[in-house]
C-alpha positions, 0 to 999 in steps of 0.5 A: 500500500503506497502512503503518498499524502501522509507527512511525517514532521519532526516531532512525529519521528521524536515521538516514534523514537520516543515510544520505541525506546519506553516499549523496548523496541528501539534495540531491536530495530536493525541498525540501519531503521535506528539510524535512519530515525535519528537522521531525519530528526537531525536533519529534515523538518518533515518527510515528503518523498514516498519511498522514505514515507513507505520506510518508515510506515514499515518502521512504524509497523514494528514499533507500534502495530497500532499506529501503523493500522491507524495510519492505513486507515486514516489514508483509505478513509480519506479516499472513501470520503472524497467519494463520498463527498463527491457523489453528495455534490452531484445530488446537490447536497452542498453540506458534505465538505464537512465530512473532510474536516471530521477525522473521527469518521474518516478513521471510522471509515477506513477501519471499516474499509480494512475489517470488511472482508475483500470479497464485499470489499467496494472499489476505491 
């Protein structure tokens, strides 16, 4: 699964470190993972190139299994309310953009997306 639009800043990968080390994951990690968190903390300001972002959703998914599930959801979520949002327009119901701004039901919707099984699964 690609993560094009998700952004890692700085203080997202202070937190990701943070959180390795108090759950004893960080020294598990192989050395390079371990490296390449403490590099982008020195040196960038935010990630935005996909191939680093799909390093560390991977990285993300050995620390915390969780936050990597959320992260999945949040993106599959958005594209479902985009359509969703769409189609609403086209009907003329002119309230859905609200639907963009809500997270508690994006989440909600890629969790859904992710727990249906991929025979009922829609298109997205």
């Amino acid at each position: 699964m690609r993560f094009e639009k998700l952004v890692f800043t700085k203080r997202d990968i202070k937190h990701l470190k943070i959180m390795a080390l108090r759950r004893g994951v960080w020294f598990r990690l192989h050395r390079s993972e371990r490296v390449l968190i403490n590099l982008i903390i020195i040196s960038l300001k935010y990630v935005r190139s996909r191939v680093l972002i799909n390093i560390l959703v991977r990285i993300v998914d050995k620390i915390s299994p969780t936050a990597a599930y959320m992260y999945k959801a949040y993106q599959i979520g958005i594209k479902i309310v985009k359509l969703r949002v769409k189609y609403a327009k086209q009907i003329g119901y002119r309230y859905g953009i609200k639907l963009l701004n809500d997270i508690n039901y994006i989440i909600y919707l890629g969790i859904w997306y992710l727990n249906t099984s991929p025979i009922y699964r829609p298109n997205i």
